[in-house]
N, CA, C and O atoms as a CHARMM CRD file, in Angstrom:
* protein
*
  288
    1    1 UNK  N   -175.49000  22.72000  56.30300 PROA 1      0.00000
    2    1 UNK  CA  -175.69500  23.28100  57.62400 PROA 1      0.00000
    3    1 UNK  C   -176.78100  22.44800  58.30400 PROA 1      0.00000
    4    1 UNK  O   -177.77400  22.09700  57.66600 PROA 1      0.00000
    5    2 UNK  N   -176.59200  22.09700  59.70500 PROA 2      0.00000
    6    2 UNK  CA  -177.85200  21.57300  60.14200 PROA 2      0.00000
    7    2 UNK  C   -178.22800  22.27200  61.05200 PROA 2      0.00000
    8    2 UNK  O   -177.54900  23.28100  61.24000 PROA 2      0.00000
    9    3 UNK  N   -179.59700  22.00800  62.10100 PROA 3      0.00000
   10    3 UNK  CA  -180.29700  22.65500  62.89200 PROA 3      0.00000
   11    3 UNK  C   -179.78700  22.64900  64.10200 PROA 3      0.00000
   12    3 UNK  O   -179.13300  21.69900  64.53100 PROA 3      0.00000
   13    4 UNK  N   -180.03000  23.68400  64.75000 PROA 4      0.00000
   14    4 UNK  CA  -179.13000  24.42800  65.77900 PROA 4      0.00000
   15    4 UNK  C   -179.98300  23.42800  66.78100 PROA 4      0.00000
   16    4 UNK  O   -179.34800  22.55500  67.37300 PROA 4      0.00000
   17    5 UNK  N   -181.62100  23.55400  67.01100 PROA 5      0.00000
   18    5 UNK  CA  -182.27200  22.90700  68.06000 PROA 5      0.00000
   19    5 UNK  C   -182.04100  21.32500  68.56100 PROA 5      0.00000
   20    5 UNK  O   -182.13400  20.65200  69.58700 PROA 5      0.00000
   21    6 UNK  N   -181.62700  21.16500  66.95000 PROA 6      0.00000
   22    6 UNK  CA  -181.98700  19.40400  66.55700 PROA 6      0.00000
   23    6 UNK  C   -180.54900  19.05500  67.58600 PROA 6      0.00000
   24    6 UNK  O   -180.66700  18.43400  68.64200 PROA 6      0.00000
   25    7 UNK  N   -179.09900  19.61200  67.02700 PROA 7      0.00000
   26    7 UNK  CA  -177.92800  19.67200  67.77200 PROA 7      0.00000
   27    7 UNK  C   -178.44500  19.90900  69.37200 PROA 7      0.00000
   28    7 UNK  O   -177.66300  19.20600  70.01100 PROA 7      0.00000
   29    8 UNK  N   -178.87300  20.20500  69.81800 PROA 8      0.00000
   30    8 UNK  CA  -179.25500  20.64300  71.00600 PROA 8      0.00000
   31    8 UNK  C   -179.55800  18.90700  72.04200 PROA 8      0.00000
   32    8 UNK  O   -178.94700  18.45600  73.01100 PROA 8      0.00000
   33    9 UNK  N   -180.52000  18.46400  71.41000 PROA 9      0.00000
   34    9 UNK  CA  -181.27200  17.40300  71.70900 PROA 9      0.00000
   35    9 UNK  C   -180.22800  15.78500  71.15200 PROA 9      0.00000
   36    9 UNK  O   -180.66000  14.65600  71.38200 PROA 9      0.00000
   37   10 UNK  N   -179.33000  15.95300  70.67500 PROA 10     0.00000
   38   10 UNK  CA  -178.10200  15.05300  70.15900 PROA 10     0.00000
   39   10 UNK  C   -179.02400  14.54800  68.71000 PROA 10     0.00000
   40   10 UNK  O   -179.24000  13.39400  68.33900 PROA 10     0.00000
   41   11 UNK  N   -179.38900  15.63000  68.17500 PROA 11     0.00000
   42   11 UNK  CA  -180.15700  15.21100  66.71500 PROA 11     0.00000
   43   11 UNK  C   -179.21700  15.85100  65.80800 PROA 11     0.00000
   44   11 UNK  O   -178.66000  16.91600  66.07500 PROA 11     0.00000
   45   12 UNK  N   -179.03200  15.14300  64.64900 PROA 12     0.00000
   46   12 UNK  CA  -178.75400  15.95000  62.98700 PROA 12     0.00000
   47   12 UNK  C   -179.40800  15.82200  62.17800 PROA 12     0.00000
   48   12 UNK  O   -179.66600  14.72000  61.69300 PROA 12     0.00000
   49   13 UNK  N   -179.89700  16.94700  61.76800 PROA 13     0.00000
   50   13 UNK  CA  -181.04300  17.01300  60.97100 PROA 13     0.00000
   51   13 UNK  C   -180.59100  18.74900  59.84500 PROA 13     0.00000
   52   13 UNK  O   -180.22100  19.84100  60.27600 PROA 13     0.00000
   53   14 UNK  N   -180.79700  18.38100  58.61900 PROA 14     0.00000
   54   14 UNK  CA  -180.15500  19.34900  57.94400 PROA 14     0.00000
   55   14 UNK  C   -181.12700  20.61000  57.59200 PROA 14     0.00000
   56   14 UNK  O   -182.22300  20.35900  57.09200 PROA 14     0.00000
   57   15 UNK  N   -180.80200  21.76600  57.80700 PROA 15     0.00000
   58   15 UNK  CA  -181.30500  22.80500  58.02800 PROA 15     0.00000
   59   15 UNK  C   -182.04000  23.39900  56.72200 PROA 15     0.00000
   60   15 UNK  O   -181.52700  23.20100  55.62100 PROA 15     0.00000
   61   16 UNK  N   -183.42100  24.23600  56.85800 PROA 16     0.00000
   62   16 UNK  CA  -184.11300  24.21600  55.89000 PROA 16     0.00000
   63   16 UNK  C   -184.29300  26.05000  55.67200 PROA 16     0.00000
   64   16 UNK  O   -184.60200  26.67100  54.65500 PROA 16     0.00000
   65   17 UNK  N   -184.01300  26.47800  56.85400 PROA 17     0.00000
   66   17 UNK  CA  -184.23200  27.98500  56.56800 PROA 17     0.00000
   67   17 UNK  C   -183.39900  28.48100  58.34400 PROA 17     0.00000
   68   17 UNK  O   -183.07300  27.74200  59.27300 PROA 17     0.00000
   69   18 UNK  N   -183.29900  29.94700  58.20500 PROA 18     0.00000
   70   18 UNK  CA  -182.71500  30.50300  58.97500 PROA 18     0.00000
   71   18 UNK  C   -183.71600  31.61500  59.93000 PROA 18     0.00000
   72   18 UNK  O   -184.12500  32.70300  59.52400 PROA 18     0.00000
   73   19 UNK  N   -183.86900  31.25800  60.73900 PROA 19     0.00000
   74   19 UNK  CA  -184.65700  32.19900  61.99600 PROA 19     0.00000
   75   19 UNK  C   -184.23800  33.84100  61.74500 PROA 19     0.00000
   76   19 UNK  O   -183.13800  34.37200  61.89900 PROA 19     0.00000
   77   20 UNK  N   -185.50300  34.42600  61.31100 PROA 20     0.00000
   78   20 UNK  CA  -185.22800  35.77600  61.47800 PROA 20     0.00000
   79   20 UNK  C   -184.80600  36.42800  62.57800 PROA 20     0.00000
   80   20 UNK  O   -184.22500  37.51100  62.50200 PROA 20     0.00000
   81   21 UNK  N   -185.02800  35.90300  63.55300 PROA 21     0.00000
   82   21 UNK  CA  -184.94500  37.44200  64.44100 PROA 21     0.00000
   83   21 UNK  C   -183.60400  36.76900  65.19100 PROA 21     0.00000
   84   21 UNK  O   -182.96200  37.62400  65.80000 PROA 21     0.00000
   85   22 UNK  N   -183.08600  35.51300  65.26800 PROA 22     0.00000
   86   22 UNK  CA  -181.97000  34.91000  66.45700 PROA 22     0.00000
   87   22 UNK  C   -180.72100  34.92700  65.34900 PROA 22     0.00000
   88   22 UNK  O   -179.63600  35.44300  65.61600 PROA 22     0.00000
   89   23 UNK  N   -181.06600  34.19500  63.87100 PROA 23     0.00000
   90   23 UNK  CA  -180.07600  33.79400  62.82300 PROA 23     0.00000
   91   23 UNK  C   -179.76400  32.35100  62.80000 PROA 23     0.00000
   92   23 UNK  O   -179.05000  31.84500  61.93400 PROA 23     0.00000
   93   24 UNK  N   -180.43800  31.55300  63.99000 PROA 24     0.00000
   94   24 UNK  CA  -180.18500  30.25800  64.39900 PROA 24     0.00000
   95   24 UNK  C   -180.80800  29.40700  63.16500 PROA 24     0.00000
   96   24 UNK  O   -181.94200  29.70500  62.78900 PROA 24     0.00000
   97   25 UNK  N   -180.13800  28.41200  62.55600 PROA 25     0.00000
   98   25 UNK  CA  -180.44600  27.45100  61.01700 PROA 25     0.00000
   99   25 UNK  C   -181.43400  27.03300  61.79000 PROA 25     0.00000
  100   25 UNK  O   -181.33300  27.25400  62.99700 PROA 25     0.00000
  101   26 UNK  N   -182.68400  26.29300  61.24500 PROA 26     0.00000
  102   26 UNK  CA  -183.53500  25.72400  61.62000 PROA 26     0.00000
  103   26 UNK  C   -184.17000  24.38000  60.55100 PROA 26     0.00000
  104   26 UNK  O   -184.35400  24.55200  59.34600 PROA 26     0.00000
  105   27 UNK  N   -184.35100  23.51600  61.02000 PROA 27     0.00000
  106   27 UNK  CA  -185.04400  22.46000  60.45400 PROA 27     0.00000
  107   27 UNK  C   -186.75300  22.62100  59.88600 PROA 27     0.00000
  108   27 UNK  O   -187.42000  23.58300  60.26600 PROA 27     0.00000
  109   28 UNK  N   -187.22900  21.75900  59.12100 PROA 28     0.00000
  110   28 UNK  CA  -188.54800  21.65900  59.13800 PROA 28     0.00000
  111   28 UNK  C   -189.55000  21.66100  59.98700 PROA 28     0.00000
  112   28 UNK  O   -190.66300  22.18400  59.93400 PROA 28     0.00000
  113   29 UNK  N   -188.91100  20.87400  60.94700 PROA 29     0.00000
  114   29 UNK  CA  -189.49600  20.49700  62.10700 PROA 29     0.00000
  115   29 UNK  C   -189.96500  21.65300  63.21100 PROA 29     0.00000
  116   29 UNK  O   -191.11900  21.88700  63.57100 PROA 29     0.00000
  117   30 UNK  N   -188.60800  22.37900  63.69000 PROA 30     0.00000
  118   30 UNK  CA  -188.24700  23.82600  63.97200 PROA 30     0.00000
  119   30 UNK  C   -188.65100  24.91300  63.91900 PROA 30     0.00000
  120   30 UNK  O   -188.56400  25.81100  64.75700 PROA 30     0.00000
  121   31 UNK  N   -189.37300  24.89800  62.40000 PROA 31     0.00000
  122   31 UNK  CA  -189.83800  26.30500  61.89000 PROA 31     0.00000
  123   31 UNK  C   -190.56700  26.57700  61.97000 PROA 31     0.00000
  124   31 UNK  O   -191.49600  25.76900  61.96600 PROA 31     0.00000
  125   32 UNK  N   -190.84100  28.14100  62.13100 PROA 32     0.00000
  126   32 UNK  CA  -192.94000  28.38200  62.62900 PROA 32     0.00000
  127   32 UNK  C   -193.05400  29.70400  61.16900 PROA 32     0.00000
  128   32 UNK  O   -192.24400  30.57200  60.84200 PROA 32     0.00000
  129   33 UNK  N   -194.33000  29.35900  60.61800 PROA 33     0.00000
  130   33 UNK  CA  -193.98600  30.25700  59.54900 PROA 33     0.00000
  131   33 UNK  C   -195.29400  31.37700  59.88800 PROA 33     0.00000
  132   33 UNK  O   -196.34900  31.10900  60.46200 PROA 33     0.00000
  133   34 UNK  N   -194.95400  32.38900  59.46600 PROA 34     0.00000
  134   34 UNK  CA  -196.08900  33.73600  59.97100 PROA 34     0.00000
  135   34 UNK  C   -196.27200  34.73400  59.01800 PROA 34     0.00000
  136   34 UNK  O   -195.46600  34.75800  58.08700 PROA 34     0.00000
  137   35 UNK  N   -197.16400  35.56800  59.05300 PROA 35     0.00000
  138   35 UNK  CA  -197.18400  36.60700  58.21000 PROA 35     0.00000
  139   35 UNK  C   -196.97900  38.23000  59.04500 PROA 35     0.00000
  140   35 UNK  O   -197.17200  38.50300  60.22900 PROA 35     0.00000
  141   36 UNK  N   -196.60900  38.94600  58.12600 PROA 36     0.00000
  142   36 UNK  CA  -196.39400  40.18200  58.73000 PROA 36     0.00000
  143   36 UNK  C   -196.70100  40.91900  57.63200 PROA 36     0.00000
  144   36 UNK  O   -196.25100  40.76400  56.49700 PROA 36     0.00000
  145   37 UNK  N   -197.60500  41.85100  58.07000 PROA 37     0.00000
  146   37 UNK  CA  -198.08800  43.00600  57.02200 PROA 37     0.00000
  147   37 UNK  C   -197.31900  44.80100  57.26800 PROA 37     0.00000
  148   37 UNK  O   -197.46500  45.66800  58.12900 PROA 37     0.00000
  149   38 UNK  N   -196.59200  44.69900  56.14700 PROA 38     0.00000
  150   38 UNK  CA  -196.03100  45.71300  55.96000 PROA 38     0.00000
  151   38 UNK  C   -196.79500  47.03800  55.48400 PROA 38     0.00000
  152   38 UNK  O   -197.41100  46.84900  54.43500 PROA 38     0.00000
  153   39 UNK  N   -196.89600  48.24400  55.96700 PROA 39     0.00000
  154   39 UNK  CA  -197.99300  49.31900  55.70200 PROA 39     0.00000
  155   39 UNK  C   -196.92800  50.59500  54.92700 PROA 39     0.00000
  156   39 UNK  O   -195.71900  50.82200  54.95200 PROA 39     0.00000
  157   40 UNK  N   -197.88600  51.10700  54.39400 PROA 40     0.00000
  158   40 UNK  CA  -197.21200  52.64700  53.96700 PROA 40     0.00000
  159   40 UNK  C   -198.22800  53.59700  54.04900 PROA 40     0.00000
  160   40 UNK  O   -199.39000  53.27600  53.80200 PROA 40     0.00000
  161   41 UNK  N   -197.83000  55.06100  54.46300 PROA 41     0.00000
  162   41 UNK  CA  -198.52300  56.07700  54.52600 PROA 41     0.00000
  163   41 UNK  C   -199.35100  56.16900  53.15600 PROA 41     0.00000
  164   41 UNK  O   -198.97400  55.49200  52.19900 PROA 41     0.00000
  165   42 UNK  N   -200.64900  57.12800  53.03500 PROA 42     0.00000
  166   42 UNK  CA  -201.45900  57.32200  52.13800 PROA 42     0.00000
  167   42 UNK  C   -201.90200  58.89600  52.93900 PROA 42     0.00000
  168   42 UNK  O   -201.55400  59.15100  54.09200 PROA 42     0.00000
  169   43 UNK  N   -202.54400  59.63700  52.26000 PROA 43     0.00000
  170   43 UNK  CA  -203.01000  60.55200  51.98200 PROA 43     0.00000
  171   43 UNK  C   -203.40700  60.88200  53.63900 PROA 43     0.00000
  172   43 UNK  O   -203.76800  59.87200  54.24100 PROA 43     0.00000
  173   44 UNK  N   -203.39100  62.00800  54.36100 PROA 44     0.00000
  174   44 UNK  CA  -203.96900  61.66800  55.42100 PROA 44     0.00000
  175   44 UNK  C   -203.33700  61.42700  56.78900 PROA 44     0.00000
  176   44 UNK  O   -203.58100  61.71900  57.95900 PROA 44     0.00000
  177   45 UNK  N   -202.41700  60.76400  56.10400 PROA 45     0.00000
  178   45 UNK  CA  -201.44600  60.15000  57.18000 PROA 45     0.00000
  179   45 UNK  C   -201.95200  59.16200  58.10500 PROA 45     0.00000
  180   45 UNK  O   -201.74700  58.89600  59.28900 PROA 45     0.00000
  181   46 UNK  N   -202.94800  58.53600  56.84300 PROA 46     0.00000
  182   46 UNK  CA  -203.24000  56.85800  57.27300 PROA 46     0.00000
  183   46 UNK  C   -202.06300  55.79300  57.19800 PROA 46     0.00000
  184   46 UNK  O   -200.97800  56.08600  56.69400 PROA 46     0.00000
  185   47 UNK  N   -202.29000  54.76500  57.63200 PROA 47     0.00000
  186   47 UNK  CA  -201.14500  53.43500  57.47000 PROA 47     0.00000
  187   47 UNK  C   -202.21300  52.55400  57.09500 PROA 47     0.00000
  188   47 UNK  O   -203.23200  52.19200  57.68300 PROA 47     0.00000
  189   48 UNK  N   -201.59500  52.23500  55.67300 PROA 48     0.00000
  190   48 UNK  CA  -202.46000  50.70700  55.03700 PROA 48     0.00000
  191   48 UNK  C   -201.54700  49.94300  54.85700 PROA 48     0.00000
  192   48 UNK  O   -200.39800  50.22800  54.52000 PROA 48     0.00000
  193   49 UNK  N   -202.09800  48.68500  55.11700 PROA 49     0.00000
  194   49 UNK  CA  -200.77200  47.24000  54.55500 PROA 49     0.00000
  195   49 UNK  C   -201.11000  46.89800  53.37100 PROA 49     0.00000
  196   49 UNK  O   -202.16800  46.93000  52.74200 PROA 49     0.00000
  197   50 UNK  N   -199.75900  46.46900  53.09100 PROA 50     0.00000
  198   50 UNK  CA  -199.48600  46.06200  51.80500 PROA 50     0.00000
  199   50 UNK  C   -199.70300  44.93700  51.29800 PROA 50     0.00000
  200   50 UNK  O   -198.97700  44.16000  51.91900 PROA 50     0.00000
  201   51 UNK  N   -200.37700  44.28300  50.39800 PROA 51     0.00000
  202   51 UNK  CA  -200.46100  42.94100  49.94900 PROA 51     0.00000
  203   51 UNK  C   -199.74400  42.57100  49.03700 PROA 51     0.00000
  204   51 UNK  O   -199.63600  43.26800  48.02800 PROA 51     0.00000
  205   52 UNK  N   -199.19100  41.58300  49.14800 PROA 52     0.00000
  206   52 UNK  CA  -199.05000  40.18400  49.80800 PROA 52     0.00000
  207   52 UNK  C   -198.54600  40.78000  51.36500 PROA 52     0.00000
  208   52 UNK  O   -197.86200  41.80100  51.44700 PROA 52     0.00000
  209   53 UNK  N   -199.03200  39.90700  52.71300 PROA 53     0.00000
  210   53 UNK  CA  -197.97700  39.98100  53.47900 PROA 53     0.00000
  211   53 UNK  C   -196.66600  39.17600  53.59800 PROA 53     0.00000
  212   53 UNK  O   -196.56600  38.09400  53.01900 PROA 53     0.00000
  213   54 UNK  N   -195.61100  39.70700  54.37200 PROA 54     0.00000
  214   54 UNK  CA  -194.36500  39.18100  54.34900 PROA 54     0.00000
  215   54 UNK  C   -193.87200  37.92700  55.04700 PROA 54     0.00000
  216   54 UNK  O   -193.91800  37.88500  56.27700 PROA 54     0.00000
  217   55 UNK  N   -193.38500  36.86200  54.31900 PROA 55     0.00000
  218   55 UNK  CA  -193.43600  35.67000  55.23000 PROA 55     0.00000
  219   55 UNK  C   -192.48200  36.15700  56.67200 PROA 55     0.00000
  220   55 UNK  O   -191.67000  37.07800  56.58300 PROA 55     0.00000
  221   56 UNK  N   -192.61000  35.73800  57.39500 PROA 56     0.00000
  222   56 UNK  CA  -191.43100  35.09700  58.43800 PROA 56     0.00000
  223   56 UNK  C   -191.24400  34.08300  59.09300 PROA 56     0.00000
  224   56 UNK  O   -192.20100  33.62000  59.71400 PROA 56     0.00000
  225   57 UNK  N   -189.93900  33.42400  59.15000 PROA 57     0.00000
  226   57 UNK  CA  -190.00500  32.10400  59.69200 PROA 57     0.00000
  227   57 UNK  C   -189.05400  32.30000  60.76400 PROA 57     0.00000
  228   57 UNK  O   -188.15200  33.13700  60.79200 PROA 57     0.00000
  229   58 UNK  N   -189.30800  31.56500  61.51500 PROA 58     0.00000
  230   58 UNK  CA  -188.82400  31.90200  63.03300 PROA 58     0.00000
  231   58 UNK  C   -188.68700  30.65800  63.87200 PROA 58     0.00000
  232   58 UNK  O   -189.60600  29.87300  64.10800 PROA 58     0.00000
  233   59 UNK  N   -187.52100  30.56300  64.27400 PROA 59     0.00000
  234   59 UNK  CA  -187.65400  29.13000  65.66500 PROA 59     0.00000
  235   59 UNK  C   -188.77700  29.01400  66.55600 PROA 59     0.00000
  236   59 UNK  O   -189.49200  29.95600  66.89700 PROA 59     0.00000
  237   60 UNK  N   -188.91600  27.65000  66.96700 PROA 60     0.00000
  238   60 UNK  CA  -189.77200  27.96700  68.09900 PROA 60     0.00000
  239   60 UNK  C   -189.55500  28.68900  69.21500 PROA 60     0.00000
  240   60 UNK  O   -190.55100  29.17300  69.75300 PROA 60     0.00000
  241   61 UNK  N   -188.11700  28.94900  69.86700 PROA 61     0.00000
  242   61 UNK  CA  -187.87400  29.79500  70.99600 PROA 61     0.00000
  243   61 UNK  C   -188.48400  31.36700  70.59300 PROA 61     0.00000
  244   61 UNK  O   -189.47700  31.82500  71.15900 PROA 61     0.00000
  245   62 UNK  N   -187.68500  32.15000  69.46600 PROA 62     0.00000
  246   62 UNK  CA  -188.54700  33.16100  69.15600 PROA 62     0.00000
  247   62 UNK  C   -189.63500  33.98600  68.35300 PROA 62     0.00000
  248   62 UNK  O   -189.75700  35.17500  68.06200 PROA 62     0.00000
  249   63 UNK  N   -190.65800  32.38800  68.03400 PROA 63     0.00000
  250   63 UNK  CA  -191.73100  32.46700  67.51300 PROA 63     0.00000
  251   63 UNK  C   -192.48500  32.66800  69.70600 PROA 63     0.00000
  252   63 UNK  O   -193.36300  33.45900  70.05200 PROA 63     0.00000
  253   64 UNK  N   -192.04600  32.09000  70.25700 PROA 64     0.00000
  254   64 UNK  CA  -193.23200  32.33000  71.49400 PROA 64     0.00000
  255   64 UNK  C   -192.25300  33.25900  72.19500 PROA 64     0.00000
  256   64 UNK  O   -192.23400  33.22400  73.42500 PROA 64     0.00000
  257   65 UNK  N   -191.44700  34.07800  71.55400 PROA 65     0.00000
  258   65 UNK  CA  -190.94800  35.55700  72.66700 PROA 65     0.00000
  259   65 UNK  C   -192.11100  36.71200  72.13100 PROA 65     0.00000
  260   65 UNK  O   -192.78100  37.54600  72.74100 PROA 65     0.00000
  261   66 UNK  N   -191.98700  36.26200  70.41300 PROA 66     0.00000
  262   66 UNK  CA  -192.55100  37.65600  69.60000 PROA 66     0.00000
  263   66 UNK  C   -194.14900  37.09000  70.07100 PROA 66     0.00000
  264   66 UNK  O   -194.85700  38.08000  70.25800 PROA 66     0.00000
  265   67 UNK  N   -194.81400  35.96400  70.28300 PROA 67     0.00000
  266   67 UNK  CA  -196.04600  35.65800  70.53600 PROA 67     0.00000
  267   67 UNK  C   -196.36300  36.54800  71.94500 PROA 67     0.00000
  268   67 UNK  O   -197.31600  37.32400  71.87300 PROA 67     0.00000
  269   68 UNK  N   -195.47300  36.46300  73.46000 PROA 68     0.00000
  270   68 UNK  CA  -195.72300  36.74200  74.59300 PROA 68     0.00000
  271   68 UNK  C   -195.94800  38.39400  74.03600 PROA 68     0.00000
  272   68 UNK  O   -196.96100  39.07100  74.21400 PROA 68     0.00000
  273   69 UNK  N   -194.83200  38.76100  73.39600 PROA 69     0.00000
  274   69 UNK  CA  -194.60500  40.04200  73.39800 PROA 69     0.00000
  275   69 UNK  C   -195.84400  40.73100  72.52700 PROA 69     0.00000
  276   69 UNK  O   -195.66500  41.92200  72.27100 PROA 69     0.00000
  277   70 UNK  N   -196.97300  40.18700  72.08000 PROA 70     0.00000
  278   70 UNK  CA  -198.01600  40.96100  71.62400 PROA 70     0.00000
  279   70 UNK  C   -198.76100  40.85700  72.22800 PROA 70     0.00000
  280   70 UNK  O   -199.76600  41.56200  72.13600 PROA 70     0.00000
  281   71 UNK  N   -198.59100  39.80500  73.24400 PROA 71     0.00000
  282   71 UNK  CA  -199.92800  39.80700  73.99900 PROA 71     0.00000
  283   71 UNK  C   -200.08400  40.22800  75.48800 PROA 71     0.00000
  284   71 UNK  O   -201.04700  40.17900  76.25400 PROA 71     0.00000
  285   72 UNK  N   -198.77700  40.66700  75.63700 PROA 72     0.00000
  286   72 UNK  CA  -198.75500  41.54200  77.39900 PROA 72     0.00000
  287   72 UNK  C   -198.84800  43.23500  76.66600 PROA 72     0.00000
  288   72 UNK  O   -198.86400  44.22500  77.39800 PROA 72     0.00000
């Protein structure tokens, strides 16, 4: 499989992982890698995260949708 972006730009370049949130293959180049901390209730009905956090890798198109979208 190669990269959806790379195709875009008249590149082939063979794909290294798959964008969570679009499904679009993505290259090395492509990929933005992040953490996300997953929580569970405790006593209280606090929310603590869980360690390790959870990778996610994401294109650049919706690595800067989920970026805008935390910060408006």
């Amino acid at each position: 499989m190669n990269c959806f972006d790379c195709s875009i730009h008249g590149h082939t370049a063979p794909a290294v992982a798959i964008c969570h949130d679009c499904g679009a293959a993505i290259c090395a180049e492509h990929a933005t890698t992040a953490e996300h901390h997953l929580t569970r209730m405790v006593p209280l009905g606090r929310r603590v995260a869980v360690d390790p956090p959870m990778r996610v890798i994401r294109c650049h198109t919706c690595a800067a949708a989920a970026t805008a979208a935390h910060v408006a």
